[in-house]
N, C-alpha and C positions, 0 to 999 in steps of 0.2 A: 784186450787192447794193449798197445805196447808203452812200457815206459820209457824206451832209451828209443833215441831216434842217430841212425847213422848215415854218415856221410860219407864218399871215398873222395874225397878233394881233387886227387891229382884227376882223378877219370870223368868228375864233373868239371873240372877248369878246362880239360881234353873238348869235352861237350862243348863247354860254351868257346871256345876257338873254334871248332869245327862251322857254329851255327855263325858266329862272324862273318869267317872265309869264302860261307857259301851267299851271307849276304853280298860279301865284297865283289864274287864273281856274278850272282844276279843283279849288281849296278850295274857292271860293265858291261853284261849281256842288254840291259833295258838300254844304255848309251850308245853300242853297237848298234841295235834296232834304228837307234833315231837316225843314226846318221843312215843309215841302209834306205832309211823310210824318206829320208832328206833327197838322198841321191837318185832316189825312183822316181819322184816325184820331179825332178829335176831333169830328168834322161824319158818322160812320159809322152812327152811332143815325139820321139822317135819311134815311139812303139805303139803310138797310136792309143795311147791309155791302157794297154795292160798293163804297164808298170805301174800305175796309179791306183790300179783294184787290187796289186798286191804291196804296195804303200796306206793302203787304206787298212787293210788285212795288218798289217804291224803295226799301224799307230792303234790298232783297238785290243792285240797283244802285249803291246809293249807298257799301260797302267799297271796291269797285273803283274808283271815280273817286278815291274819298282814297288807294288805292295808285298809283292813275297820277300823282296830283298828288305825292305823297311822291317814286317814282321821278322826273319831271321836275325834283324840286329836287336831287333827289340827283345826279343830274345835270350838272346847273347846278354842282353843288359840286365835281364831279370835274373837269369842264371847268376851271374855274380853276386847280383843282391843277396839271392841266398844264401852264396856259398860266404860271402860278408855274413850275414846274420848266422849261418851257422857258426862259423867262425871265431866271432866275436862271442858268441852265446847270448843270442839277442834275447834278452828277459820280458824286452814290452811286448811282445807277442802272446806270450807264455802265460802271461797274465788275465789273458781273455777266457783261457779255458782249464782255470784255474775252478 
């Protein structure tokens, strides 16, 4: 088993930006959807309800991208935790498996 435990800082703080940015861009995609999903529903009396089966089609896509985007930042936030407790040399941890 090992004694020394390592960390690259700069390529985990890399990481946890990366899982951010993609959270950032999957809100934007789940907000995209709504309003996509707003204006089908809206423009449905013209097309005679196809727009509506595929308004229906994105509102049951569009939960899952906002829990992908939530877990990505969540994430993102745990990663720093670490990289804080590495950091810092967090000792109350260290203490359980002592």
């Amino acid at each position: 088993m090992a004694d020394e435990v390592f960390m690259d800082i700069p390529q985990v703080e890399k990481m946890s930006k990366d899982f951010n940015t993609f959270g950032e861009v999957l809100d934007a995609v789940s907000k995209a959807l709504e309003a996509i999903s707003i204006l089908l529903k809206a423009t449905a009396w013209l097309s005679l309800g196809a727009t509506a089966a595929v308004a229906t089609f994105i509102d049951r896509i569009r939960p899952n991208v906002k829990k992908a985007a939530d877990k990505m930042k969540e994430l993102s936030q745990d990663i720093n935790s670490a990289i804080r407790a590495y950091r810092d040399g967090d000792l109350s941890g260290s203490r359980r498996f002592v």
